[in-house]
C-alpha positions in Angstrom: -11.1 11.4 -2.2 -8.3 12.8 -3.9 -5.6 14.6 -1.7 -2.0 16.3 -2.4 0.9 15.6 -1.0 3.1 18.7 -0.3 6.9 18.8 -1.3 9.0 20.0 1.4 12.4 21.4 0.5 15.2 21.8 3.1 18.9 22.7 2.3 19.8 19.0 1.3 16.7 17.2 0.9 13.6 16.8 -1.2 10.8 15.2 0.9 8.1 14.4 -2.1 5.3 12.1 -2.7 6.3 8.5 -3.9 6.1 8.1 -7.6 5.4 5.1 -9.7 9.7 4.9 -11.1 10.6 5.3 -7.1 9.5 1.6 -6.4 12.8 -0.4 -7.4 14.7 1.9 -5.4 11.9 2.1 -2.6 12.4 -2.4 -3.0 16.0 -2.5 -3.1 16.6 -0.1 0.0 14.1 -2.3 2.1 16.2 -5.7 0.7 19.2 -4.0 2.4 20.6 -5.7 5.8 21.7 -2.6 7.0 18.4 -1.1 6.6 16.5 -4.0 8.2 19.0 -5.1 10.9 17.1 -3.1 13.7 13.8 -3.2 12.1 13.1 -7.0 12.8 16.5 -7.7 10.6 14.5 -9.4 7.7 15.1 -7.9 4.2 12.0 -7.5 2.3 11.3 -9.6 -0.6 9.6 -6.8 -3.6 6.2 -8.5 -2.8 6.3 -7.1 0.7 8.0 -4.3 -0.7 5.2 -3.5 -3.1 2.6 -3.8 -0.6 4.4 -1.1 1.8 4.8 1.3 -1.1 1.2 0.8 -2.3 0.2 1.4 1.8 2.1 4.7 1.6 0.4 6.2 -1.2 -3.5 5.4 0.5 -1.6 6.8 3.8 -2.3 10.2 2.3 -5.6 9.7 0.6 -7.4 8.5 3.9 -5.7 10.0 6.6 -4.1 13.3 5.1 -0.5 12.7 6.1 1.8 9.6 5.7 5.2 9.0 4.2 7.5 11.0 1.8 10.4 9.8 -0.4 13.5 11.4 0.7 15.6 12.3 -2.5 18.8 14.5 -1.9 19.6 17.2 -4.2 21.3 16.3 -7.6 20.8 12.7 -6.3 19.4 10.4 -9.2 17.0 8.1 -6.4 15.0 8.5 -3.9 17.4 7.6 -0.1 14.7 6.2 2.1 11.6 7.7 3.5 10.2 9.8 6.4 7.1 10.6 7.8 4.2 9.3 9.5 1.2 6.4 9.3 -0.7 4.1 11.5 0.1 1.0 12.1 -2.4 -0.6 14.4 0.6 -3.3 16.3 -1.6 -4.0 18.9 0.6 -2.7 21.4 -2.3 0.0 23.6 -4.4 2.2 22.9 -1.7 4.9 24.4 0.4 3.7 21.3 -2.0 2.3 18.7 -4.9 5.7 18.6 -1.9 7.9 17.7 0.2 8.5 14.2 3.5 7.2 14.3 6.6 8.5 13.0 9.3 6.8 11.2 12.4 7.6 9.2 14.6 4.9 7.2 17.8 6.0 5.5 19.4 3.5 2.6 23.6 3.1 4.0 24.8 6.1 2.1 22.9 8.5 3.6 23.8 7.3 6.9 26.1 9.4 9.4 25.6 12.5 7.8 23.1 14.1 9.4 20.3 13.8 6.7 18.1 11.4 8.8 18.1 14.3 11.6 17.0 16.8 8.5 14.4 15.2 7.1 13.0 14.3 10.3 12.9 18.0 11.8 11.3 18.5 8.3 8.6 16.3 8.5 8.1 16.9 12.0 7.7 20.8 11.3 5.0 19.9 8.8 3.3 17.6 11.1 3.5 20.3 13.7 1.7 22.9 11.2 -0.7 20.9 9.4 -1.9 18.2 11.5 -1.0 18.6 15.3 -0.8 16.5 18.2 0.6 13.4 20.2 3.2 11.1 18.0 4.4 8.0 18.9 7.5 6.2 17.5 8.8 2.5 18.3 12.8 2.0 17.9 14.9 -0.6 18.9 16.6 0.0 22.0 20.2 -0.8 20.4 19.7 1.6 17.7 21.6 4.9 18.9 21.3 7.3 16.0 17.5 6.6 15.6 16.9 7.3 19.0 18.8 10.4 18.8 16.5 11.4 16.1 13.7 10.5 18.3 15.0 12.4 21.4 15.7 15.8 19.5 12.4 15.8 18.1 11.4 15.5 21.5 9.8 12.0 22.1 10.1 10.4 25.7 10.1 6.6 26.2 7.0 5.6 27.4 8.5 1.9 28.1 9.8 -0.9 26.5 7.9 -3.7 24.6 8.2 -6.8 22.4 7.3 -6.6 18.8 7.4 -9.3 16.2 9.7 -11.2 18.8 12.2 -8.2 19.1 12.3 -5.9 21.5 11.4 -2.5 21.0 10.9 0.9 22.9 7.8 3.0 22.5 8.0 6.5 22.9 5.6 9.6 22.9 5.6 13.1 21.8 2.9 15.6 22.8 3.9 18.4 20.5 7.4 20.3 19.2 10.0 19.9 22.0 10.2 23.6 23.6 
């Protein structure tokens, strides 16, 4: 099964397939505390690096959709990732049977609206292309991903415990109105 991954271009960003040269920035954004801190606040070490890059590439060859490499214009690397996957957590089958979104921004990018961009990007392709409920899990302390999450119109379905942090599942049924 061989599938494409479609480039989308906004005004900022490049979201595009991950490439083979994309993995020591892909590694050294996910070794970042400030990436990490609300995602179970352990930095990756490249092994577990590796396997999440290698995941995101089969994303798209079995499912259709997963994950793009978010590269802003003129930019020399890639400045995290958005798009969707499953994930299987075990946490219902109101959360698990459904794609989940995510977006991850390395510390430069951050506070300038880019997470919010590539997002609505994604979420327009998504909306296109493949259709349906999305679900998203965030921890409750992070404000500017859940701001993400709210104008792409998710609602909290409730809060849960993941990998012994908290965390709040949410749901989307299709593009907010």
């Amino acid at each position: 099964m061989s599938r494409t991954i479609p480039t989308i271009n906004t005004s900022r960003l490049t979201l595009r397939g991950m490439r083979p040269e994309d993995f020591s920035r892909f590694a050294e954004i996910w070794s970042m505390p400030e990436v990490v801190e609300y995602i179970n606040g352990e930095a990756w070490p490249r092994s577990k690096a590796w396997d999440a890059f290698l995941r995101n590439a089969g994303h798209w060859q079995i499912t259709g959709f997963g994950q793009w490499a978010i590269h802003r214009h003129r930019a020399p690397d890639m400045s995290g990732q958005v798009g969707f996957f499953y994930a299987k957590r075990d946490l219902g089958e109101d959360f698990d049977s459904f794609p989940e979104a995510g977006w991850v921004l390395s510390p430069d990018a951050h506070g300038q609206g880019l997470g919010m961009e590539a997002a609505r990007a994604a979420h327009d392709w998504f909306d296109r292309v493949v259709t349906g409920r999305l679900v998203c899990m965030i921890a409750p302390e992070h404000k500017a991903s859940l701001r993400i999450a709210e104008a792409m119109g998710y609602e909290v379905m409730r809060d849960a415990e993941f990998a012994g942090s908290a965390a709040r599942l949410m749901a989307r049924k299709g593009p907010p109105q």
